[in-house]
KETIKE-256751 format. One record per residue: x, y, z of N, C-alpha, C, CB in turn. Coordinates in steps of 0.05 Angstrom, whole numbers, plus 5000, padded with zeros to 4 digits. Glycine has a CB too. Example, Ala and Ser with C-alpha at 12.3 -4.5 7.8 and 13.67 -1.06 7.14 Angstrom:
526448865156524649105156526449345156522649115181;525749555142527349795143525850015157528249885114;
//
This chain:
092078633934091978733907092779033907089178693894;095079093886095479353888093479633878097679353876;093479863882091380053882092480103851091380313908;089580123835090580203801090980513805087880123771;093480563784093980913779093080943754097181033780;092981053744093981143713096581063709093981443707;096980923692099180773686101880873674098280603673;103380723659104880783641103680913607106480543642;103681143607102181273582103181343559101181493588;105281233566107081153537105980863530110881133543;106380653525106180433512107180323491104480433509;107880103479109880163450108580163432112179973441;105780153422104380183411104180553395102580053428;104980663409103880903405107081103412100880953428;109480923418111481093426113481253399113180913446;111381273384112981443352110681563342114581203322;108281583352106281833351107482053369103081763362;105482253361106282543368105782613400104282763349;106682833412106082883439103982893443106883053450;102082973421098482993431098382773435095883093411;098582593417097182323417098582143434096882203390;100182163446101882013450100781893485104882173444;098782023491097681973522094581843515097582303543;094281653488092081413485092681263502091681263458;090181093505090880823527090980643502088080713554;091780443507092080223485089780043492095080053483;088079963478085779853478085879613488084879853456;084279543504083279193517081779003492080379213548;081179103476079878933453080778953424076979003451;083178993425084878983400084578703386087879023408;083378773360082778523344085378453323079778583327;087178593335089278443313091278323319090278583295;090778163356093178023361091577693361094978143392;094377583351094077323354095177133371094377263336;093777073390094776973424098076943414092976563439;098076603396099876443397103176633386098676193378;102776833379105176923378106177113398105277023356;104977113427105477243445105376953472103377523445;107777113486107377013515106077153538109776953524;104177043545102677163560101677133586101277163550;102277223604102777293635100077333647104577563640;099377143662095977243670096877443699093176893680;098077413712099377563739102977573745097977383767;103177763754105577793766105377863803106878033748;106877623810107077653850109277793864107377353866;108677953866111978003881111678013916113478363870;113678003928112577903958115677903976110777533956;115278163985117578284004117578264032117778534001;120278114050119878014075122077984091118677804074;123378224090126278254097125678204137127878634083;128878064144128078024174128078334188130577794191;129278494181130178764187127478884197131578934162;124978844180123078944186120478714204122479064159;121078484206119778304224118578384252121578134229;121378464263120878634299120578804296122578684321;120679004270120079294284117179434287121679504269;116979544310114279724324114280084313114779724367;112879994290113280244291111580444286114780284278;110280694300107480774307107780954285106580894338;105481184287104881384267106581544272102481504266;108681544285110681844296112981724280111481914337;112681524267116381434258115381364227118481064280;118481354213117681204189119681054180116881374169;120480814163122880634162124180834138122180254153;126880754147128680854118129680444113132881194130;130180484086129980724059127380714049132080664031;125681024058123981104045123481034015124181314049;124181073995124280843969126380623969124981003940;124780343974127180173975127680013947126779963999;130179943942130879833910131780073904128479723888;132580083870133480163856131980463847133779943840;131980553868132380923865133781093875130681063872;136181143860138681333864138281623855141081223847;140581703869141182053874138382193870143582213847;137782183889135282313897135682583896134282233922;133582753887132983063891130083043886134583293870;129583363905127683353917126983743928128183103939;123683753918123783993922120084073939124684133889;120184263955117684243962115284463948117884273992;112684513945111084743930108884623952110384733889;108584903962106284943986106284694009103084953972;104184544006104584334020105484024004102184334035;106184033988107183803979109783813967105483683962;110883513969113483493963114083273937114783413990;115483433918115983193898119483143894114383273865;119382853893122082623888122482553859121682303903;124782593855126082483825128082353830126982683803;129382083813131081903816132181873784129781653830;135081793787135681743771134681473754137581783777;134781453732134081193721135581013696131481243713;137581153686139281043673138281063646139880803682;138480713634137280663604135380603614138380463584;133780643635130980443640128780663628130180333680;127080613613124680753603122380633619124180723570;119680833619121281173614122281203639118981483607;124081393635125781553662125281713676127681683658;126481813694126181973714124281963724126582163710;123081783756120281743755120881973774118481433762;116982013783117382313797115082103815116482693777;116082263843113282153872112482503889115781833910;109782403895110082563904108782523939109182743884;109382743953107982693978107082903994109382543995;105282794024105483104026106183054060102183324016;107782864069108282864092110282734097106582814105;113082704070115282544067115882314077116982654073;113582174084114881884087112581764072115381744122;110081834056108681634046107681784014106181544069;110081633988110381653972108381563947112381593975;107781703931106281593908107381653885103781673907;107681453867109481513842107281643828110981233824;107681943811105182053791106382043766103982373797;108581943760110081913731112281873717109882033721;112381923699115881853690115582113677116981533667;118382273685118482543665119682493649119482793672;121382293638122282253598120282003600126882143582;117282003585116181813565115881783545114781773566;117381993528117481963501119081883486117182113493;118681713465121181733452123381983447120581643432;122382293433123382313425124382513451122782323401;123482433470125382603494127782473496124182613526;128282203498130581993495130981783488131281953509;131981773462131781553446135681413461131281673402;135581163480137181063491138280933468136280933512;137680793448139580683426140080383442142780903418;142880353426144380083449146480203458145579773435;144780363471147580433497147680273524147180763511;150680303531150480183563148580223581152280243578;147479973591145079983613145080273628145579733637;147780243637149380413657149080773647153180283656;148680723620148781073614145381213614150281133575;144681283606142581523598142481623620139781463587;140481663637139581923653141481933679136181903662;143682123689144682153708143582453722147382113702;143182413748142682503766141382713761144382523779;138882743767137083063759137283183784133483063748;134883453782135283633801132883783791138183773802;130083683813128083853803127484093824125583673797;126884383809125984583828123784643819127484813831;122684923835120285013823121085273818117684983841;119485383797119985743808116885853783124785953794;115385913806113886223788112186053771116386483765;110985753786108885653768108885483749107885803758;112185373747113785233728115385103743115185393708;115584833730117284593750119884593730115484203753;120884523733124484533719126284213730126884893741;126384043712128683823720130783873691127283443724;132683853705136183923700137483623700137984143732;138783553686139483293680141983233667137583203666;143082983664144782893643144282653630147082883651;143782623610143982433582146082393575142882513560;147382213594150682143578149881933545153281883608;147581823547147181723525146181943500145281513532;146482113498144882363481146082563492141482403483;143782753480144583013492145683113492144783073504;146883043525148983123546146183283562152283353532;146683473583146483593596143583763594148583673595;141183823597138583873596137083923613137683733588;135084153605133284193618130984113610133284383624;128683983628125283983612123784213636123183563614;121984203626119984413641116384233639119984803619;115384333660112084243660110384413682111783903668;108684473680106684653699105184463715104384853682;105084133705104383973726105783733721101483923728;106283773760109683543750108883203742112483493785;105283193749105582943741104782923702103382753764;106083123683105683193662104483243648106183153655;104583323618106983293602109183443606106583333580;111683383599113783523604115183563580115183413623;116483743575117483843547119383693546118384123542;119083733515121883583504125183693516121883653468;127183593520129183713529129984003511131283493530;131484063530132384463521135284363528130784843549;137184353511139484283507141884543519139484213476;143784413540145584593546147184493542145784703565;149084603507151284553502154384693516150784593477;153784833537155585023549156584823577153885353557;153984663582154884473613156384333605152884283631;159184283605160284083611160483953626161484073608;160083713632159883593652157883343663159883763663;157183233689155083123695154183303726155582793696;151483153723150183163748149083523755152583043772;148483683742146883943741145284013762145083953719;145284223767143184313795142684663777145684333840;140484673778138884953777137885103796136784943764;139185323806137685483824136585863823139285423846;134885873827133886103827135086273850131086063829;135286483851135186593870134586853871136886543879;134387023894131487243902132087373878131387483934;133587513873134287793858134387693831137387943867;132487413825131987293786133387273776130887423765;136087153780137587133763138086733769140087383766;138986633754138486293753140186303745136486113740;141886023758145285933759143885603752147685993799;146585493737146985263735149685123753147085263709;149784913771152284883779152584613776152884993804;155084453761154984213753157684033756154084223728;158283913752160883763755161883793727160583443764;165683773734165583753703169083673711164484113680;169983713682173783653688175083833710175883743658;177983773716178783953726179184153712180383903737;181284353723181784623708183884583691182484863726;182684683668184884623637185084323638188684773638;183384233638183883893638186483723645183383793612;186483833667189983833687188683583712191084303709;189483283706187783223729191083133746184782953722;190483313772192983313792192683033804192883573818;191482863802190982563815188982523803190582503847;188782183814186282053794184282143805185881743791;181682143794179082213801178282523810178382023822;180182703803180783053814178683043787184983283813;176183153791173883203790173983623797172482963814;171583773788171183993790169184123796171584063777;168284303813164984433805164684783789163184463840;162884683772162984973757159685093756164384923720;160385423753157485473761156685723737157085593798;154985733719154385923697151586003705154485793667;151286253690148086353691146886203663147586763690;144186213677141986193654139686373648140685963657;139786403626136686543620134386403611136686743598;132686413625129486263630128286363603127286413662;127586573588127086723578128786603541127886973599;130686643544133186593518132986203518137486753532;132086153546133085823551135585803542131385593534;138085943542139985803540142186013559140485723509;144785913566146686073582147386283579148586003584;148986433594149586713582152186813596147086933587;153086563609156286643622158586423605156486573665;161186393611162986203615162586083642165586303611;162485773647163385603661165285753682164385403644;165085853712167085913726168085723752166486163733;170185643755170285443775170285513805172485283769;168285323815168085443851168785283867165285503864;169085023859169984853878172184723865167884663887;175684623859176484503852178084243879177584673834;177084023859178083743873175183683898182083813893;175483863920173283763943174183953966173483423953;175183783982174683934011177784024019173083684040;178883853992182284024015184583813999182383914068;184783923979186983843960189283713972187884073947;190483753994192983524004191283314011195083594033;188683224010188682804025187082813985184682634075;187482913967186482783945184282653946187882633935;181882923946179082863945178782763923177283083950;177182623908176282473881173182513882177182113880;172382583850169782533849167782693863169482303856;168882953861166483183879164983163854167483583891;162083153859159683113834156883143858159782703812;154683233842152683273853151283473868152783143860;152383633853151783873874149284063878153784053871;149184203897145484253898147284543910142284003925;146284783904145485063919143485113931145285253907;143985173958140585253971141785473990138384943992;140385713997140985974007138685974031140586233983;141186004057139486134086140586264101138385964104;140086524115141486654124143586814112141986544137;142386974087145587094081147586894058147487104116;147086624070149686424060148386234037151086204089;150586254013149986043990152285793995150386193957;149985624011151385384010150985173986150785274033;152785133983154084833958153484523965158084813957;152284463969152884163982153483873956149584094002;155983743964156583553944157283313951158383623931;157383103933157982863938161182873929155982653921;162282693954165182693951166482303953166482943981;168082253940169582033934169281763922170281993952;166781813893164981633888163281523893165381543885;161181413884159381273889159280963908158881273865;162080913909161680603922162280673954164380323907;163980493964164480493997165180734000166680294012;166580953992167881054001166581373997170080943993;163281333984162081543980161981684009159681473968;160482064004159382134032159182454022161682054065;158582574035157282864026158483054041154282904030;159783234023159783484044158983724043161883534051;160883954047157884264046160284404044155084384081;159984654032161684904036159185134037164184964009;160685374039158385604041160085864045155985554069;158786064019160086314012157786554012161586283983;158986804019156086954028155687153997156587194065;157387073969157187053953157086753930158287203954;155786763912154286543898156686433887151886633875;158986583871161086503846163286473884162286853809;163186543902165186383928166886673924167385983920;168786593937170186383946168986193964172286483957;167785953962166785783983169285654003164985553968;168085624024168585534050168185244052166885674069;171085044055169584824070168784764095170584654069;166184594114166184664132167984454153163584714135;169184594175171484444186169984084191172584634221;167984114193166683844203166383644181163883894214;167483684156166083604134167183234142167183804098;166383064127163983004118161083034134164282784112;159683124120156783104137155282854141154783284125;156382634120154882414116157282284109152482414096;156682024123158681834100158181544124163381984095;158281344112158581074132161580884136156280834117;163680934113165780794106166680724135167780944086;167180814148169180804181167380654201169881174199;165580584202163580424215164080174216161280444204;164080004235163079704243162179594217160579694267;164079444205162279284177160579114193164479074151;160878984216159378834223156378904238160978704235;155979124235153679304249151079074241153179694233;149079164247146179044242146179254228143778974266;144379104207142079324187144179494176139479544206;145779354164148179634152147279754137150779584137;148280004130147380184109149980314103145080384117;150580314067153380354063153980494046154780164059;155780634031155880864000153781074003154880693967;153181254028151681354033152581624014151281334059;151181804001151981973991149182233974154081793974;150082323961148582463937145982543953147782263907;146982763962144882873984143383163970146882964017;140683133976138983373969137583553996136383243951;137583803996136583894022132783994017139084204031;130883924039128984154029127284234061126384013999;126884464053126284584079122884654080128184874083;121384514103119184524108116984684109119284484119;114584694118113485024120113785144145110585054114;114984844169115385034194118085154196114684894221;119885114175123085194184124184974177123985274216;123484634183125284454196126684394169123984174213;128984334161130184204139130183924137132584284138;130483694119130683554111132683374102129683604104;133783224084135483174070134582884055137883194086;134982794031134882534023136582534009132782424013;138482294008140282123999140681793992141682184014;141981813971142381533967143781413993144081473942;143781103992145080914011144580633994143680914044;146180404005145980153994146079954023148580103970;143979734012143479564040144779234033139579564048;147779234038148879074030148778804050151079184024;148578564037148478264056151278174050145777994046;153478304042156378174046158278424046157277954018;160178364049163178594034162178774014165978404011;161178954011160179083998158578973969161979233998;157278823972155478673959152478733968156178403963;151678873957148378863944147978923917146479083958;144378783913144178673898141378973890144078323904;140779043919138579213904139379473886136579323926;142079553886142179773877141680043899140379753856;142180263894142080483916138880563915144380773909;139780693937135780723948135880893959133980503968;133481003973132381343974132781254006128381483958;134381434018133681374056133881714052136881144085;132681804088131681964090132782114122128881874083;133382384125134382404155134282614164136682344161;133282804177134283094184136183164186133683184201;135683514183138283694178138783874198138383854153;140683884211140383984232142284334234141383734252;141584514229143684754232145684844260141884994229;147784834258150084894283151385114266152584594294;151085384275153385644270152585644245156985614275;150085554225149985664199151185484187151085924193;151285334198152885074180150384824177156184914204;150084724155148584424163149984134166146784364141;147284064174148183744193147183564186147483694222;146783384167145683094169144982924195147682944157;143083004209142982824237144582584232139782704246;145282544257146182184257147882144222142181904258;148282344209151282254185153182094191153282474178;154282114211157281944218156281774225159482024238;153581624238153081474258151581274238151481604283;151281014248149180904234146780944223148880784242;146480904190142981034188141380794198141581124151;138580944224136380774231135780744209134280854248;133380414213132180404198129280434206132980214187;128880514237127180664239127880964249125480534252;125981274250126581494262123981614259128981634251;123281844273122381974286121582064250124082114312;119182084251117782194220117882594222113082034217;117282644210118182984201115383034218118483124159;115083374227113983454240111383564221115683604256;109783374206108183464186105783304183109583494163;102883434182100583174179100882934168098583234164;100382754181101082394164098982434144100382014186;099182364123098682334096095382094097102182194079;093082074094091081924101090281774074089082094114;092681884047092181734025093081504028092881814004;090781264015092481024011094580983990091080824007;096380883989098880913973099280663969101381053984;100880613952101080233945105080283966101180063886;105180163982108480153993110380113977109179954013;112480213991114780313974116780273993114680623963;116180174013117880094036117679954053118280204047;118979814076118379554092116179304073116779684123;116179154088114378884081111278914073114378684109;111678824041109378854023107878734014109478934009;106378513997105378493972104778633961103978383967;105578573935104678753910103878533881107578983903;101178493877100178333854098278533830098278083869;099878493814098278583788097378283768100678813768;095078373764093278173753092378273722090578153773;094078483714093978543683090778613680095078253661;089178693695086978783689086179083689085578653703;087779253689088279543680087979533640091979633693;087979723633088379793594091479943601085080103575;092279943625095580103619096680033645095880493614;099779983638101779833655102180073679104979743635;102179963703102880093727105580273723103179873749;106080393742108180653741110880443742107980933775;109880313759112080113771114179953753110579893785;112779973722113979723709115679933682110879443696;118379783677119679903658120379763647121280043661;121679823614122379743593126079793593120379913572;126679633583130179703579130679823552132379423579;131380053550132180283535129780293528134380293514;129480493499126980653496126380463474126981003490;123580373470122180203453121280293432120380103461;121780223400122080303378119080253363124680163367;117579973366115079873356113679743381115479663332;111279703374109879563390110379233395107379603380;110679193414110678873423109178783447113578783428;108378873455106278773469102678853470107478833493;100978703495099178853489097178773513098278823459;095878983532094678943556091078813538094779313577;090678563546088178443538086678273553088478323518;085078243561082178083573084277953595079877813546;084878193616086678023636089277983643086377833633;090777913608092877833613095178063590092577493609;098078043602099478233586100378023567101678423602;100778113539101377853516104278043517099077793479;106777913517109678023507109977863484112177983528;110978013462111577813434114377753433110977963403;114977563436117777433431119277553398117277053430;120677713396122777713382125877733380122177823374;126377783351129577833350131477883363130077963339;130978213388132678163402132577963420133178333409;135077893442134877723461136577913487136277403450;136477853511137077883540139977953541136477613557;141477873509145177703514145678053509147377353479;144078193487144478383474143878603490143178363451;144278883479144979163487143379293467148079233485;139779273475138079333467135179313467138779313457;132979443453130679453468129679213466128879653460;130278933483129278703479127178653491130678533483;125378443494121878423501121878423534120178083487;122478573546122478553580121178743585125178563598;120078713605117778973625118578863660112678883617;119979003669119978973694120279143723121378843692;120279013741120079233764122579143781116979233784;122879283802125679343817124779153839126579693827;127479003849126778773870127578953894128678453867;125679063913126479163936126979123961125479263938;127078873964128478753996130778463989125078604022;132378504008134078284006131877994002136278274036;129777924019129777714025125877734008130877654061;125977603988123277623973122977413958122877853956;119877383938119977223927117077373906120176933945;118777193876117677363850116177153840120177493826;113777133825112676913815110776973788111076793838;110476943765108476913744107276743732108876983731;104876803729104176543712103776503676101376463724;104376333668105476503638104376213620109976593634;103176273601102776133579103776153555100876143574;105776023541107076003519108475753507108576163522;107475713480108275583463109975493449107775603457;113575563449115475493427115475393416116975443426;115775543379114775393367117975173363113075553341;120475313366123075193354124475303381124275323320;127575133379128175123413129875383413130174823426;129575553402130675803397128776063419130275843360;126575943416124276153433124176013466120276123414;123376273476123976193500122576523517127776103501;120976453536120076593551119776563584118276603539;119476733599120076563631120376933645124376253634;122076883671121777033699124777163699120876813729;125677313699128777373695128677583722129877533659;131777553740132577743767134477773741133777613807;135278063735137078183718137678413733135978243690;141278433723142078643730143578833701143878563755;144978663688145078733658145778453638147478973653;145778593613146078293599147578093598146178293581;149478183617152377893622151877773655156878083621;149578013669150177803696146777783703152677963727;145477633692143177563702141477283705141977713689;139677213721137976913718136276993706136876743741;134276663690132676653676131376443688133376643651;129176423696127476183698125876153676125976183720;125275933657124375953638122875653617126576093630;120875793601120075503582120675493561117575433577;121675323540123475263522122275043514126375253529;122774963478123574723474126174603479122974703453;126974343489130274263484130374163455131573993507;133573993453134373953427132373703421137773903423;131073593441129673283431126973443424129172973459;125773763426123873803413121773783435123873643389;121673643463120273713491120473943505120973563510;117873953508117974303535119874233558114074403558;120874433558122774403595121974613603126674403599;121674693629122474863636125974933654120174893645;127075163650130575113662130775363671133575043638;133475273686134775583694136875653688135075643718;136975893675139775953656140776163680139176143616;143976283677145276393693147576483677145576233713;147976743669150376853657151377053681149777013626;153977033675155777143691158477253683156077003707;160077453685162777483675164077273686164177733681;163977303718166677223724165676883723167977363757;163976773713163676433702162876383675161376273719;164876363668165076313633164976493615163276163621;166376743624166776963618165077093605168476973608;162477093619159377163607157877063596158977303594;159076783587157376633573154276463589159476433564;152976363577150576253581151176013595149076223557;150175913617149875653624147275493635151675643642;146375303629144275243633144775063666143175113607;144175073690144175153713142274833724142975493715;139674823713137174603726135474653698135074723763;134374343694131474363680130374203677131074443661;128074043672127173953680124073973657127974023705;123973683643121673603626119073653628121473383625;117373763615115173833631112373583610114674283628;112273523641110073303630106873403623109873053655;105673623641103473773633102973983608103173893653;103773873588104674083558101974183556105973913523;099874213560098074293556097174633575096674053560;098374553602097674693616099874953623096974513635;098075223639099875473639102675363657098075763655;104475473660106475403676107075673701109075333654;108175623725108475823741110675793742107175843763;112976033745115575943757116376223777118175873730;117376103792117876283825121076333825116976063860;122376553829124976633845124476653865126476843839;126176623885126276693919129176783916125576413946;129777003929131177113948132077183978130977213942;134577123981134377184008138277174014131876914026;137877424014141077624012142377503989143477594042;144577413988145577253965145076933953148077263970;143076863963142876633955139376613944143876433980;139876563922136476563905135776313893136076763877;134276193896132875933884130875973868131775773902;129875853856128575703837125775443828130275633835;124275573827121575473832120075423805119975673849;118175203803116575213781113274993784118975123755;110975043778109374853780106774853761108774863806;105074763752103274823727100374813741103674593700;099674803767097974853771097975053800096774633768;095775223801095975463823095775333849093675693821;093875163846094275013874096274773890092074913876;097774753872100074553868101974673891101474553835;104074413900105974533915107974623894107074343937;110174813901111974943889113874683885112975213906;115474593860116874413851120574533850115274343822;121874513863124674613866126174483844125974543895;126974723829128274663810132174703813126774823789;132374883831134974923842135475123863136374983823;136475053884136475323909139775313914134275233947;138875603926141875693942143875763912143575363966;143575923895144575903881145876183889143175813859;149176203880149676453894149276733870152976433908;147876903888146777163867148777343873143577313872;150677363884153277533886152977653853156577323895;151977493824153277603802150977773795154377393780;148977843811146678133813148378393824143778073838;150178253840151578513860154178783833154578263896;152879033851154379283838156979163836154479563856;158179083860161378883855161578713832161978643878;159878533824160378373810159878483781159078153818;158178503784156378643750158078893748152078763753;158579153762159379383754156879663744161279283731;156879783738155479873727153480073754154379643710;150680283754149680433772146780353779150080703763;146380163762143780083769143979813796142379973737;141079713796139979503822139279303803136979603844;138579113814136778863805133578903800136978643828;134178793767129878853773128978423769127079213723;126978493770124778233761122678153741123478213777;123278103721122078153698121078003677123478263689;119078053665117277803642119077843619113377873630;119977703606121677623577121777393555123877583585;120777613544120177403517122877293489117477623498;123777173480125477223452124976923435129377283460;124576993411124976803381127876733378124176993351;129576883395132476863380134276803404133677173362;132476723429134976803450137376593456133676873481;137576323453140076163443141376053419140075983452;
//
């Protein structure tokens, strides 16, 4: 059983009250719901068991990468005294930007989401794929600072908070960044730069994907800029091989030298990171002859334990000296096919001549290594890595950190009660590009298995509630209970996909359910690309196979498109065929 936090303190109940109020718990004895119009989930199982982690020995001196496994991308990361806090991108998923914190970098605790408000980001029906790109949290002088982009809103933003596990201000709007992916840095002599990605110069793009980095001051004080945009990096590392896609960039100063460090050649295979460094801030920067510092593309596809699209690297330096680094990577089971989405791995930084090093960059990332030279952490933490259970039994008054909503939620529809979470089936449905009735968490190992137990009623064969592996609304499964057209419970498994019936809906297995009285359980299993299908109405019952080996290739970044992972999720709709 997982360790209760303080939960999700938004709720939809309360997500269009004010910032004071807006951190109520939503009550366990709410007298104004009425079971039968909710579907209601007495537990959720999740249960991770990848072979990767089977044999490995691994003592208190090591720790597994990927340190956050699943769907937590472009990591940044900053340290204050002895602890260290992590931010990830999160897209349309509400609320966003979760923040962890630690104090011995390999054993993570999530303390929040820094956008829980509505009116920090109201996602709309935007693409899954848009809202929050890549932050960048620092500290300075008693004040935490994350730097961001809202391609769904906004654009480009800062929030602030004095405790990072919150509240955090509403965004402070920088209409001067053009661009994505922002980094804020301080430096000695008080003056604060912004440095961000943006077009090329004069919107001249010399090849496809010729990308830019630009760097302005800010005033802390005014909260808003006070230079023009000047460009320090154009294209990447060396304009004749047509670098693409320099983005992500972080400033950090040692020795004299302001080094740049960026992600170079997109996000997919062909991602990897490199560094320049100028002993002035506006450069001329230096690439370093060694560059890339990171990257996997040139490697043995056939390696064990691959790790691939390695990229979007953050640096942070310890209290004894040692440096750090965390970066995305993806842990693919085909041709560049995975299904979890990019994830947090973790590696030392090694200095040669003032230059930095990604240990082991070129080489394969372990998936075990040698843990940082810092007290092991004696808090219990719920895992976030290697082989887990994790069961919530809905007996909290507020939803774990763990669980998110797709885009930002407008009214109340659900409601934590005597045990169980009630989701209310409405209007929208799963097909659509909007805040429809789902709450879910990120599937973090290739090889797992998801299970709930759920009571619900349809009243007409239009409603429909069940277990959904989603990646967005054209490529996801449903395990699920329904009336059919003869007006009997089934339970089935639906499966939309682009590239099979050009997104349309297909119903896959299903199967009459003769116990109409009783709760129903239905199980996904995973295990690399092939996921099955489970269902049974009593807990002690054997599991009843409703369809296996079904190929989940249409979860994969390849197939689907888009920057997010696969989550696992309760779903309710009145309207969904």
């Amino acid at each position: 059983m997982i360790r209760r936090k303080t939960g999700l303190k938004i709720v939809a109940a309360v997500l269009l009250m004010s910032a004071t109020s807006s951190c109520k718990k939503i009550s366990q004895t709410s007298q104004s719901v009425v079971y039968s119009d909710y579907a209601a989930f007495d537990w959720f199982d999740y249960r991770g068991n990848d072979d990767a982690y089977q044999n490995v020995s691994k003592s208190d001196a090591d720790y597994l990468n990927p340190v956050l496994a699943g769907f937590y991308p472009d990591p940044t990361i900053c340290r204050v005294g002895d602890k260290f806090y992590l931010v990830n991108s999160s897209f349309c998923y509400f609320p966003g930007l979760p923040i962890f914190e630690s104090t011995d970098l390999v054993h993570w605790k999530q303390i929040g989401n820094i956008i829980n408000r509505a009116e920090q980001a109201d996602f709309g029906n935007s693409r899954l794929s848009g809202g929050m790109y890549a932050p960048t949290i620092r500290y300075n002088k008693g004040t935490f600072y994350v730097i961001c982009t809202n391609v769904s809103g906004v654009g480009n933003f800062i929030v602030t908070a004095k405790n990072p596990a919150g509240p955090w201000s509403n965004p402070i709007v920088l209409p001067q960044v053009n661009g994505i992916d922002p980094d804020i840095f301080f430096d000695e002599d008080g003056k604060v730069y912004i440095t961000h990605n943006g077009p090329p110069p004069n919107n001249i793009s010399v090849h496809d994907g010729h990308r830019a980095i630009y760097m302005l001051e800010y005033d802390l004080e005014k909260q808003k800029t006070t230079t023009a945009p000047k460009l320090v990096i154009n294209g990447g590392t060396d304009m004749s091989i047509k670098p693409v896609w320099i983005e992500g960039p972080h400033v950090v100063k040692r020795n004299g030298f302001y080094y740049l460090i960026c992600a170079q050649g997109g996000t997919g295979f062909n991602h990897s990171e490199v560094v320049f460094r100028s002993k002035n801030i506006y450069g001329p920067y230096e690439s370093y002859a060694d560059n890339p510092i990171l990257r996997q593309k040139h490697l043995d596809p056939n390696r064990k334990n691959q790790v691939s699209t390695t990229g979007h690297a953050d640096f942070v330096e310890l209290q004894n000296g040692d440096w750090w680094s965390v970066f995305l990577g993806c842990r693919p089971y085909g041709p560049d096919l995975y299904n979890l989405g990019r994830e947090t791995f973790m590696m030392p930084v090694e200095w040669k001549n003032d230059w930095p090093e990604i240990v082991g960059g070129n080489e394969p990332i372990p998936m075990i290594h040698k843990r940082p030279n810092l007290p092991l952490s004696k808090e219990k933490t719920e895992p976030l890595n290697g082989n887990f259970i994790s069961k919530d039994d809905f007996s909290s008054n507020e939803l774990d950190f763990k669980w998110s909503f797709i885009r930002t939620p407008k009214e109340k529809w659900y409601e934590l009660i005597n045990g169980k979470l009630l989701i209310k089936p409405r209007s929208e449905s799963i097909h659509t590009e909007s805040n429809f009735s789902f709450i879910g968490r990120r599937q973090q190992h290739l090889k797992f298995e998801a299970s709930v137990k759920l009571e619900f009623n349809p009243k007409n064969n239009l409603e429909v509630a069940g277990l959904t592996a989603f990646q967005n609304e054209k490529h996801y499964f449903l395990v699920g209970k329904r009336l059919n057209a003869d007006h009997k419970l089934e339970v089935f498994v639906e499966r939309t996909a682009s590239k099979i019936n050009e997104g349309k809906s297909e119903i896959i297995s299903k199967k009459e359910l003769l116990d109409t009285d009783e709760p129903l359980l239905v199980k996904i299993e995973g295990n690399g690309r092939l996921y099955s299908f489970y269902f049974k109405t009593a807990e002690k019952a054997e599991w009843n196979l409703l369809i296996k080996d079904v190929d989940g290739s249409i979860l994969s970044t390849k197939e689907a498109g888009g920057f997010v992972g696969t989550y696992l999720g309760m779903y309710a709709s009145k309207k969904h065929f």
